[in-house]
C-alpha positions as a LaTeX table, in Angstrom:
\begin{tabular}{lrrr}
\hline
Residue & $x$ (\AA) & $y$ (\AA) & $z$ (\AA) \\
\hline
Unk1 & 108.36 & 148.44 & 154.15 \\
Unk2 & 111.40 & 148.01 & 155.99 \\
Unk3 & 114.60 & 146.11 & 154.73 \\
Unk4 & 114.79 & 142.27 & 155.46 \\
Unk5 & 115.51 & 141.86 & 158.74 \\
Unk6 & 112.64 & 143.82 & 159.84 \\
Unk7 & 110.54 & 141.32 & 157.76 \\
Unk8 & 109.89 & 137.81 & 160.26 \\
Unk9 & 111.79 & 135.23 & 157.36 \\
Unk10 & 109.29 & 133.68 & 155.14 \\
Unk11 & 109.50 & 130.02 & 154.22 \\
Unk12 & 111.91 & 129.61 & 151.24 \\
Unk13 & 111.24 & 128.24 & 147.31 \\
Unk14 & 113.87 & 126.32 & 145.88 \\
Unk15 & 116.14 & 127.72 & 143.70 \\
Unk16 & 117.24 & 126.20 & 140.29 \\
Unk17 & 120.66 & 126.30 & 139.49 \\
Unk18 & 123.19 & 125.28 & 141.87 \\
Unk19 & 125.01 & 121.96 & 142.07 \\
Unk20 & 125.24 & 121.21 & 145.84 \\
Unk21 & 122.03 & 119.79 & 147.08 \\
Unk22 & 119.84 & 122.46 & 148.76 \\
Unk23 & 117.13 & 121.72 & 151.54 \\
Unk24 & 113.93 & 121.86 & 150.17 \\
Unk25 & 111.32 & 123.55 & 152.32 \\
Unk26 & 107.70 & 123.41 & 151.97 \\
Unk27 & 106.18 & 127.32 & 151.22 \\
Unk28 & 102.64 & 128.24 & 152.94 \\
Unk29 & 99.98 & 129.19 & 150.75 \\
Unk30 & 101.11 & 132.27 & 148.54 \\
Unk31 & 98.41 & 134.55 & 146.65 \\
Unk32 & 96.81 & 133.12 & 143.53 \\
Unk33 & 98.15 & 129.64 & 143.92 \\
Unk34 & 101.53 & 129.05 & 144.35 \\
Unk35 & 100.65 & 126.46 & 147.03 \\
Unk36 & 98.53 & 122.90 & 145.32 \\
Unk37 & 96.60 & 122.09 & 148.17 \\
Unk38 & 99.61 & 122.45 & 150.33 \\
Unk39 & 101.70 & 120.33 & 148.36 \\
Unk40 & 104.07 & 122.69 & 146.35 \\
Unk41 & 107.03 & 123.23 & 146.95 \\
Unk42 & 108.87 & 126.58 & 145.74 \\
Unk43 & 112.63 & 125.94 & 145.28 \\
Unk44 & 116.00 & 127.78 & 144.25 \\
Unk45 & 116.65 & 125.66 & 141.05 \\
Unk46 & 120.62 & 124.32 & 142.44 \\
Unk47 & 122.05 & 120.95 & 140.98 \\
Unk48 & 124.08 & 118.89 & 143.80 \\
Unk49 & 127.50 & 117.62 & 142.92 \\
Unk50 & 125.72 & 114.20 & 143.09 \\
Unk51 & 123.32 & 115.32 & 141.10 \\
Unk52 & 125.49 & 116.78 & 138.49 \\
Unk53 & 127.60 & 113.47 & 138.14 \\
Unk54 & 124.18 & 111.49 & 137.90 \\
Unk55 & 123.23 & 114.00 & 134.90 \\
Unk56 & 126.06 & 113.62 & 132.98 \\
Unk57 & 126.20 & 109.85 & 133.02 \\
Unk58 & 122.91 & 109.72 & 132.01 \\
Unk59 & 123.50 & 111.92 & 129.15 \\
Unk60 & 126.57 & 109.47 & 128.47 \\
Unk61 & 124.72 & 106.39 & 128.70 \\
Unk62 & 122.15 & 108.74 & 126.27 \\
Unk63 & 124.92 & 109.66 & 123.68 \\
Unk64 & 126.23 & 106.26 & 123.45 \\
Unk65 & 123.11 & 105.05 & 122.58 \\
Unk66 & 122.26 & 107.45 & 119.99 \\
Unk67 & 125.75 & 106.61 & 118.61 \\
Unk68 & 125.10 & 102.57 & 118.39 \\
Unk69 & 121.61 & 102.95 & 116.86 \\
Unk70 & 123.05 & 105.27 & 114.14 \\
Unk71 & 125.80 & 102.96 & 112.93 \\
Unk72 & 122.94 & 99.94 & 113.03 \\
Unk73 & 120.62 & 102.48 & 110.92 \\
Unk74 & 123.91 & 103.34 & 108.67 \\
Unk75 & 124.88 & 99.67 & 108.20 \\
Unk76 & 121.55 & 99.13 & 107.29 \\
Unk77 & 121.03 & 101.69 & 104.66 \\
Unk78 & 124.29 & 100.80 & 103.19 \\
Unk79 & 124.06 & 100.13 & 99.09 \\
Unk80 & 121.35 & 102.91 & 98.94 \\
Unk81 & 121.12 & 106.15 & 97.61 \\
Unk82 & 120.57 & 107.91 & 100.40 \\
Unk83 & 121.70 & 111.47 & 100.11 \\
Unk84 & 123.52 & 112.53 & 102.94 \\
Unk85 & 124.01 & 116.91 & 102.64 \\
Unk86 & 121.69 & 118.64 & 104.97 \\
Unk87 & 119.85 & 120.96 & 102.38 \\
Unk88 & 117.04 & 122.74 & 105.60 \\
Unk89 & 117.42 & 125.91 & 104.60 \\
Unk90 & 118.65 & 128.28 & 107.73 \\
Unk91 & 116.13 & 129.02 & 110.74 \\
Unk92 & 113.34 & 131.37 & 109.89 \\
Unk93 & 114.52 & 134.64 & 111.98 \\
Unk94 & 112.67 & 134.85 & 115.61 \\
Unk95 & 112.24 & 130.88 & 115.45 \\
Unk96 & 113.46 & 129.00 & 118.91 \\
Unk97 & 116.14 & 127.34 & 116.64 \\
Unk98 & 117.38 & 131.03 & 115.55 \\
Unk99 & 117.57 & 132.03 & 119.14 \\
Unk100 & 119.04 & 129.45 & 120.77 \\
Unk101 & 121.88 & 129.46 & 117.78 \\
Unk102 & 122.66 & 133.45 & 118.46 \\
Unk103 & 121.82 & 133.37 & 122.33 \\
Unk104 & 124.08 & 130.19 & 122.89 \\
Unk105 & 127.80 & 132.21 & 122.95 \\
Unk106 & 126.36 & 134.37 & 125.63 \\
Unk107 & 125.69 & 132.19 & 128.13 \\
Unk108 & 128.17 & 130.63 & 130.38 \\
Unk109 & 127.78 & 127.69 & 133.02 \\
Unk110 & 129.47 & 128.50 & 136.56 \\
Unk111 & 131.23 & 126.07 & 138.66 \\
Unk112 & 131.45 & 127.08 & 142.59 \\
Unk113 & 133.90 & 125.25 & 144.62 \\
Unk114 & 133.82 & 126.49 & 148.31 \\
Unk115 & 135.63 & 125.21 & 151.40 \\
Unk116 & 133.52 & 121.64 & 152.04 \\
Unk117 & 131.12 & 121.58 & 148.48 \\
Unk118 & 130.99 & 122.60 & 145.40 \\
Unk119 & 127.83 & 122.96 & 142.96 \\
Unk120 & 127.38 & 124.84 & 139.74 \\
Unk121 & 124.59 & 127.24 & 137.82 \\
Unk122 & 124.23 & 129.11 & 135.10 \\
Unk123 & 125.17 & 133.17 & 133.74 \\
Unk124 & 125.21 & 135.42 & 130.83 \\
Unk125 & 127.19 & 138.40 & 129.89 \\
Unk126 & 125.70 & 141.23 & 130.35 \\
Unk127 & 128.64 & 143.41 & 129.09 \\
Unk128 & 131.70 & 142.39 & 126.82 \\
Unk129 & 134.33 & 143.30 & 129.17 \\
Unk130 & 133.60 & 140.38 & 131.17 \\
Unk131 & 130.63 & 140.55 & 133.58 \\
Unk132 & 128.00 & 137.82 & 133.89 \\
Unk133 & 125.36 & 138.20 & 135.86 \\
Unk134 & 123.76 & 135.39 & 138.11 \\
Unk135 & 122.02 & 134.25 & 141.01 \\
Unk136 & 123.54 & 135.29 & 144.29 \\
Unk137 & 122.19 & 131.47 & 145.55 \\
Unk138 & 124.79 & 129.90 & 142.74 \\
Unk139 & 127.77 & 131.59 & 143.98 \\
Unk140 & 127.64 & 132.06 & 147.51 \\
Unk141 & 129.33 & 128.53 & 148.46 \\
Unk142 & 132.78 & 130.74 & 147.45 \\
Unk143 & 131.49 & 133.81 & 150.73 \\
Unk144 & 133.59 & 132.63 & 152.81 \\
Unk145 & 136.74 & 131.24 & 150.36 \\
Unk146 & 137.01 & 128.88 & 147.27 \\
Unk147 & 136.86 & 129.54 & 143.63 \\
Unk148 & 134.59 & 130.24 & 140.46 \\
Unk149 & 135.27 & 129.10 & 137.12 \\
Unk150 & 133.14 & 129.93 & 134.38 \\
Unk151 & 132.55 & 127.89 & 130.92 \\
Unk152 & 131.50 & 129.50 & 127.98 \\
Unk153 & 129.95 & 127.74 & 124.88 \\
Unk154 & 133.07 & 126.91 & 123.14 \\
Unk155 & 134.15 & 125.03 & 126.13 \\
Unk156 & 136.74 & 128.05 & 127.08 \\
Unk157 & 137.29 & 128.33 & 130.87 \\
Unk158 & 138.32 & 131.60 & 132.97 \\
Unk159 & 138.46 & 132.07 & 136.64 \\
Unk160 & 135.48 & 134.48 & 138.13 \\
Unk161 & 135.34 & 136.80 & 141.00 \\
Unk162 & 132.40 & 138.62 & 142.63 \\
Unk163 & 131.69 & 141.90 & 142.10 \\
Unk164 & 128.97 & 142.27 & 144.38 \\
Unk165 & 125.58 & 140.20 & 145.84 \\
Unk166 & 122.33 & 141.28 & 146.52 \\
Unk167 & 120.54 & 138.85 & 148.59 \\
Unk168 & 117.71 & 140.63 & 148.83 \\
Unk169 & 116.96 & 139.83 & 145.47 \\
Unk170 & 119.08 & 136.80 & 145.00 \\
Unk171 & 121.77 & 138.21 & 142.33 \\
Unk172 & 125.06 & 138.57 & 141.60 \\
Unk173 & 127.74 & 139.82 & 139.51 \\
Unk174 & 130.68 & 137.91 & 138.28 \\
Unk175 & 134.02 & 139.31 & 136.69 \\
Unk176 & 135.99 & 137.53 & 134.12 \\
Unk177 & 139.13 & 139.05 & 131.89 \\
Unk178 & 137.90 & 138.72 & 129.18 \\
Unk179 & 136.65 & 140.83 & 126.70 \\
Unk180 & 134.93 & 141.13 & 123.18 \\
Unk181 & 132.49 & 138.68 & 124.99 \\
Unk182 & 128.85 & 138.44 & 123.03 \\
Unk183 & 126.60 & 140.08 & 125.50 \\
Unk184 & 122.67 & 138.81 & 125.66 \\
Unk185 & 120.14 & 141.91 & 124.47 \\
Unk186 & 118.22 & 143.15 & 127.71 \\
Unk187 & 114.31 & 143.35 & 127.27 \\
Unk188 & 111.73 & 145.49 & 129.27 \\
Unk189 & 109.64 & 143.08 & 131.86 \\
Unk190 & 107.11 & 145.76 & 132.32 \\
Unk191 & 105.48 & 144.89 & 128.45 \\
Unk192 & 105.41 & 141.29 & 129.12 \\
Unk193 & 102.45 & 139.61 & 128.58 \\
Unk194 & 100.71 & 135.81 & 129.48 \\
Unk195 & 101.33 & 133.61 & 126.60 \\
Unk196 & 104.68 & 135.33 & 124.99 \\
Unk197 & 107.45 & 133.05 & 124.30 \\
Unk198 & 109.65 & 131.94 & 126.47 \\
Unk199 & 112.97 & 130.26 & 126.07 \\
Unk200 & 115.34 & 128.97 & 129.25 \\
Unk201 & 118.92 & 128.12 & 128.40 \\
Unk202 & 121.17 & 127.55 & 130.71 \\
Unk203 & 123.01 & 123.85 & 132.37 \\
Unk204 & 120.62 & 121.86 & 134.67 \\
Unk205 & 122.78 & 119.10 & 135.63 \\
Unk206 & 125.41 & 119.98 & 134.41 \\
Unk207 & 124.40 & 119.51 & 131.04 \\
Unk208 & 126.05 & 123.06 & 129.25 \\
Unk209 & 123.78 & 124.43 & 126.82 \\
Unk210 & 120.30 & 122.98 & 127.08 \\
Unk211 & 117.14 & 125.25 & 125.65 \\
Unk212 & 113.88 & 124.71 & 126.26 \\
Unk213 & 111.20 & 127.02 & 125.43 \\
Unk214 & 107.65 & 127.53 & 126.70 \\
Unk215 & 104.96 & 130.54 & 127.15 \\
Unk216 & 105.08 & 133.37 & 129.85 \\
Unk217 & 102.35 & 131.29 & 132.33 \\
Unk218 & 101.75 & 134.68 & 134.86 \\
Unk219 & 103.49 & 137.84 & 136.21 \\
Unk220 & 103.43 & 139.48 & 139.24 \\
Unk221 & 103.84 & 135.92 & 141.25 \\
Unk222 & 105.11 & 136.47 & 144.89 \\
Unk223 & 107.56 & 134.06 & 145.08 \\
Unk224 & 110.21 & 133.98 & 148.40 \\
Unk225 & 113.27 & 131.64 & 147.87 \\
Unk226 & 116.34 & 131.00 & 150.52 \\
Unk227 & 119.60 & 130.51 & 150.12 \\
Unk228 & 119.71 & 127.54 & 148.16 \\
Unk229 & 122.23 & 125.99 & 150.64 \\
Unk230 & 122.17 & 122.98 & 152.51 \\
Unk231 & 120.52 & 124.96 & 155.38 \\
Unk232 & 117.79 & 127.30 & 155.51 \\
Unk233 & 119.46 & 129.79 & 157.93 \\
Unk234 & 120.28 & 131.91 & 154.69 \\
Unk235 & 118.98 & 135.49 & 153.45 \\
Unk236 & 115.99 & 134.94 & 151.99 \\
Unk237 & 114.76 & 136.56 & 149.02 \\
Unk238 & 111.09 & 138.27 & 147.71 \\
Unk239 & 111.23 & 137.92 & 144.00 \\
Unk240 & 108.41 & 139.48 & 142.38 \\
Unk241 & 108.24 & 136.22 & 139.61 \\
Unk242 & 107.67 & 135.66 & 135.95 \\
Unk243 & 106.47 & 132.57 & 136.03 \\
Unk244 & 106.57 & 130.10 & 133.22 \\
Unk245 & 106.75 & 126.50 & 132.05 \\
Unk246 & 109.68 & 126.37 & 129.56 \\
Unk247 & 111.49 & 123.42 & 131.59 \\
Unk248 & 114.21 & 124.79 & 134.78 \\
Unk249 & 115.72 & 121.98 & 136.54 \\
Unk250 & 118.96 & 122.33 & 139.15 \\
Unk251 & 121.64 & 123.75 & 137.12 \\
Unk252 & 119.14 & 126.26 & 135.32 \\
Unk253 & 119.70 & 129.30 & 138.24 \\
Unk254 & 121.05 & 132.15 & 136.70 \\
Unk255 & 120.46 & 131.79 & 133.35 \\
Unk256 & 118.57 & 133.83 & 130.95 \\
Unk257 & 114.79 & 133.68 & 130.45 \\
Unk258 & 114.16 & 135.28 & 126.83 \\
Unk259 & 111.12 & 135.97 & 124.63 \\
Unk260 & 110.26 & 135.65 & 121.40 \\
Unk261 & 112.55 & 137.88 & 119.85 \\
Unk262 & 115.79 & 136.66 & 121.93 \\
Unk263 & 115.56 & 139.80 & 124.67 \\
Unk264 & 116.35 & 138.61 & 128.47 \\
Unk265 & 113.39 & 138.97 & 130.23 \\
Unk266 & 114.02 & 137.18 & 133.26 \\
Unk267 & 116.77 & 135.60 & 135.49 \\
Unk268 & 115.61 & 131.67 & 136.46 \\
Unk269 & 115.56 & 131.42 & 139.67 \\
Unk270 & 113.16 & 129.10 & 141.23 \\
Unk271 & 110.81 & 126.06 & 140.53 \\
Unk272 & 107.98 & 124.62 & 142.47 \\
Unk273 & 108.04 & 120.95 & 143.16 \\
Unk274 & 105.41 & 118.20 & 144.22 \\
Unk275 & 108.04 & 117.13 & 146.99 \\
Unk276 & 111.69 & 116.31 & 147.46 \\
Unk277 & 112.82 & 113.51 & 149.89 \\
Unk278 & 115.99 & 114.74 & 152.32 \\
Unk279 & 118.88 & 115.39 & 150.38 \\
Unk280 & 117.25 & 115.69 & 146.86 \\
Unk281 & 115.43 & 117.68 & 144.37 \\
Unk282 & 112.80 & 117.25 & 142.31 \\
Unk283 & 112.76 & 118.41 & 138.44 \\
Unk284 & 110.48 & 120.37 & 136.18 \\
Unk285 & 106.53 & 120.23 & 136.88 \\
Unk286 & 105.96 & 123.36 & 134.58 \\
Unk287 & 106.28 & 125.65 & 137.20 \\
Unk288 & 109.21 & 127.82 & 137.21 \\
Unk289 & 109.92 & 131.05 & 137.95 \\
Unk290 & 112.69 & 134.37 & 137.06 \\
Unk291 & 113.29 & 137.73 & 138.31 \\
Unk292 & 112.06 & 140.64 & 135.93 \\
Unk293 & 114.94 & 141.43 & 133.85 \\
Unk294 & 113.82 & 145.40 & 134.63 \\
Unk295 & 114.88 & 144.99 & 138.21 \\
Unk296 & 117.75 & 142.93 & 137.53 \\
Unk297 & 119.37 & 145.42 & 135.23 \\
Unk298 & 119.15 & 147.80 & 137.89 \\
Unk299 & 120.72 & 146.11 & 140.65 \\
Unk300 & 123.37 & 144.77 & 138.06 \\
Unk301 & 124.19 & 148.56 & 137.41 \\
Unk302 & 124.73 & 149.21 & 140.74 \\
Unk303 & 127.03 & 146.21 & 141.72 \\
Unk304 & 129.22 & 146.82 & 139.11 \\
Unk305 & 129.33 & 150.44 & 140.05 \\
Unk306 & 129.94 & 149.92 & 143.66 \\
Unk307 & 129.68 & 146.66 & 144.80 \\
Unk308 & 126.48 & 146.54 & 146.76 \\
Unk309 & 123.02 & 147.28 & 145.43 \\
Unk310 & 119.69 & 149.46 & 147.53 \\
Unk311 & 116.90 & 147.73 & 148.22 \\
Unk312 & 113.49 & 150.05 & 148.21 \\
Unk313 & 111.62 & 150.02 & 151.43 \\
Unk314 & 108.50 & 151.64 & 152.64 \\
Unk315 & 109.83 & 151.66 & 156.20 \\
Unk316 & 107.72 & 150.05 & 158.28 \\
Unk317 & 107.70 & 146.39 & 160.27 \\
Unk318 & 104.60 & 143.95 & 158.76 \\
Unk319 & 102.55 & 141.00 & 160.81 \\
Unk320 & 103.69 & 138.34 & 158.26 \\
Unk321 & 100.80 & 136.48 & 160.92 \\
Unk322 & 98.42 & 138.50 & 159.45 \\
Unk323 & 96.36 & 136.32 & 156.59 \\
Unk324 & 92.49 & 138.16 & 156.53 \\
Unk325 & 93.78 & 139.95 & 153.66 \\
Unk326 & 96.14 & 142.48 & 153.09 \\
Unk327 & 99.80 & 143.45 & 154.78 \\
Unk328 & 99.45 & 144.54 & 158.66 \\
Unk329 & 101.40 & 147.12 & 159.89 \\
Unk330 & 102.97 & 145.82 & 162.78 \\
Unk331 & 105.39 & 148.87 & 163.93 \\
Unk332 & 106.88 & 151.86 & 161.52 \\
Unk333 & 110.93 & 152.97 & 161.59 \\
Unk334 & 110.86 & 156.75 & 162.62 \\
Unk335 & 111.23 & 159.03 & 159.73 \\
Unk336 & 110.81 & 156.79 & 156.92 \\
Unk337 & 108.56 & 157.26 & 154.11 \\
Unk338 & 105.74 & 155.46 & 155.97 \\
Unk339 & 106.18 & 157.39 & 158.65 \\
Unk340 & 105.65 & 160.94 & 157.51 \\
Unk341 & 102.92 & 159.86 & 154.61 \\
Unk342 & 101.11 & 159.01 & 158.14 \\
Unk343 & 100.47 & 155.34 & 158.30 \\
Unk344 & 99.89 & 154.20 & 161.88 \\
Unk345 & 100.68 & 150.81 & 163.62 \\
Unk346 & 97.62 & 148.62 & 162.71 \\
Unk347 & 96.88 & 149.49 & 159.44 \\
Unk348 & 96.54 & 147.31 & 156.93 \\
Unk349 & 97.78 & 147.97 & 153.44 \\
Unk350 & 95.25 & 146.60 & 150.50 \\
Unk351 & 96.85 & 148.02 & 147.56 \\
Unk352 & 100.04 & 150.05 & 145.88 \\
Unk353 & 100.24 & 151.32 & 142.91 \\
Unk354 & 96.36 & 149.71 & 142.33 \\
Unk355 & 98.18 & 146.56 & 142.44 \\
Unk356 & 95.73 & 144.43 & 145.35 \\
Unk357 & 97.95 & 143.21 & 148.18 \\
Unk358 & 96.72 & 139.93 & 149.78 \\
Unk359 & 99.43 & 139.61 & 152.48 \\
Unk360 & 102.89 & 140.71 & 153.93 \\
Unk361 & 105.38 & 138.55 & 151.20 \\
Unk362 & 103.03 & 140.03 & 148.35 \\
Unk363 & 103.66 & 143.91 & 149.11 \\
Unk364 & 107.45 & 142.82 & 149.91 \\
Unk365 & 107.61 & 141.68 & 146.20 \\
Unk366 & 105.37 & 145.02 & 145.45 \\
Unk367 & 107.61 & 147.18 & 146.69 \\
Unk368 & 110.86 & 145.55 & 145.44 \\
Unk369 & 109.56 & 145.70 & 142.12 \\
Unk370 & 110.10 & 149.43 & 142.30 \\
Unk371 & 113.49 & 151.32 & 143.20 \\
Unk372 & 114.03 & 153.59 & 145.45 \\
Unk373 & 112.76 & 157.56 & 144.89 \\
Unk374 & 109.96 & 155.99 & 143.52 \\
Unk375 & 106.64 & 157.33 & 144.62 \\
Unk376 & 104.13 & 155.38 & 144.85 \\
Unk377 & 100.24 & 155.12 & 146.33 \\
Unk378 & 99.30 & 153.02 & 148.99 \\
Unk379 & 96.02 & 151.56 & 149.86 \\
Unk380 & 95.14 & 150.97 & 153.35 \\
Unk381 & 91.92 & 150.50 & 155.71 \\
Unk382 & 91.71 & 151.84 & 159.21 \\
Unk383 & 89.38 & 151.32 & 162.03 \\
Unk384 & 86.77 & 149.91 & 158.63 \\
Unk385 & 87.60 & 153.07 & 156.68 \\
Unk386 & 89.41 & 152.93 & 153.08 \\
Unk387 & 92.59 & 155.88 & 152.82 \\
Unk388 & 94.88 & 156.50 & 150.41 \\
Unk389 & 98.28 & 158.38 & 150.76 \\
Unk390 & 101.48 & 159.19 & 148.00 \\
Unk391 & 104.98 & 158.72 & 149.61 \\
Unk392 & 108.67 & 158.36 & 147.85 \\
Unk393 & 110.00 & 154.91 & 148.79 \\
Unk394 & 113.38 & 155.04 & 150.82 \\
Unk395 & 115.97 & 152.54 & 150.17 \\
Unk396 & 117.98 & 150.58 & 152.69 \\
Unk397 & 120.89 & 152.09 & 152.81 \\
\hline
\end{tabular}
């Protein structure tokens, strides 16, 4: 499969973690359901400045009440003996509690302040020298000038600056100086299973810090998500999804999804929606969705190493019209992988790796799930007859 622009754009999902408000766009009808009867709406998980400033006063409003009903529950328990020593003993190792308490100094929220708007998302260190990694949709308001500055959990602030972005599969690196930093454990994606723990921390709303934990809903999910900008003229990205429904709300992009024993195993990225009206975003519906730690962690290692990151491509131009099942092969690039394993124009390809393709965005995702020098088999029919071939998957650069 050739890079991006050889791929017609497919409608964008909404990512979670920004603070300027991003268009949401309705997404056709993706394999296995990411589409309710039309209704869903996939979107990069980004919290508007507006939205921000409405999450915090709520949470004000929240902690003032908390605070008045306390001192009325105080005044009356007053001439009691109420003991007042917390005696729980410490949270059983692997619990959500434990987790959250040792994942919580690893996780930083990340303000963006470009030219005309400003939004923030979420990050974690991924080494103690000072790089976080993120999505690329939560920092690219700062492209074309502005600023990052990056919170950690003690309410510390330092000033960020990009190492590199990979829009292809919507991450980013950010440099801070600072270092003895408590990095997050990386997992291995590939040995995740339905039903495992999982546990989102990051700062929807603005709102630093919040956990919420959930189960590992499905894997493999073809999920394509723009920009996360206020247009939808942006790269757009083929993430090939965790999906699960711990709660991600705007703010969440970026941050960590981790299992049960506090490993990463994803990067939040995108929710789906029941609908947004112009201008805003809707929250949580149990549907949310993170980039395989596995493929993050490789395109990390490369934008720290040299700024820019490969994308693995098959080499060939799909019919993202094509929807009788299976990916089209519209054209091929001369001398790609594709190319000399002998595909032709008109094939369609029904399977790689034995993984069943149902249309062009699914064997995007398929193939970016994989790095390049990979080899790989692909399944394809011609004139009604079933053919395999092996090839080594090129990259884009």
């Amino acid at each position: 499969m050739e890079s991006t622009p050889d791929i017609p754009p497919a409608p964008p999902v909404i990512p979670p973690s920004f603070i300027h408000s991003p268009a949401v766009t309705p997404v056709g009808p993706a394999p296995r359901g990411l589409g309710i009867l039309g209704t869903v709406l996939v979107a990069a998980v980004v919290a508007s400045s507006v939205g921000l400033i409405a999450g915090v006063s709520g949470y004000t409003i929240g902690r003032t009440t908390d605070s008045d009903s306390t001192a009325a529950i105080s005044s009356l328990s007053s001439g009691t003996n109420v003991g007042t020593t917390d005696s729980r003993p410490a949270p059983a190792a692997g619990s959500v509690t434990d987790i959250a308490a040792r994942s919580l100094p690893g996780v930083v929220s990340i303000l963006a302040e470009g030219t005309s708007q400003s939004g923030s998302g979420s990050g974690f260190v991924i080494r103690p020298d000072g790089y976080v990694l993120t999505n690329n949709h939560v920092i690219d308001l700062v492209a074309k000038g502005g600023k990052l500055t990056v919170t950690f959990s003690d309410g510390a602030t330092a000033k960020g600056t990009v190492v590199g972005t990979s829009p292809d599969y919507d991450l980013a690196v950010v440099k801070v100086e600072r270092t003895g930093l408590l990095t997050l454990p990386l997992g291995d994606s590939s040995q995740v299973r339905v039903g495992d723990t999982a546990i989102a921390i990051g700062a929807p709303l603005g709102l630093d810090g919040t956990v919420t934990a959930g189960i590992v809903s499905a894997l493999d999910r073809p999920v394509t998500a723009g920009d996360g900008g206020t247009s939808n003229a942006g790269p757009t990205s083929f993430i090939n999804a965790i999906q699960t429904d711990a709660a991600i709300n705007p703010g969440n992009s970026g941050g960590p999804l981790l299992d049960e024993r506090g490993y990463v195993i994803g990067v939040d990225s995108a929710i789906a929606t029941l609908g947004a009206s112009s201008g805003s975003e809707s929250g949580s519906i149990g549907l949310g969705f993170a980039i395989p730690i596995n493929s993050a962690k490789r395109v990390a290692d490369q934008l720290i190493a040299t700024g820019k990151a490969t994308t693995p491509i098959l080499g060939v131009k799909l019919d993202m019209g094509f929807d009788t099942g299976g990916a089209r092969v519209q054209s091929l690039t001369p001398g790609s992988a594709a190319a000399k394993a002998g595909l032709q124009p008109g094939d369609v390809i029904t399977a790689l790796d034995g993984r069943q393709i149902h249309d062009g965005t699914e064997l995007v995702v398929a193939v970016r799930s994989h790095s390049p020098g990979d080899r790989v088999v692909v399944s394809f029919t011609r004139n009604g007859q079933t053919q395999k071939t092996t090839l080594v998957l090129g990259d884009n650069s």
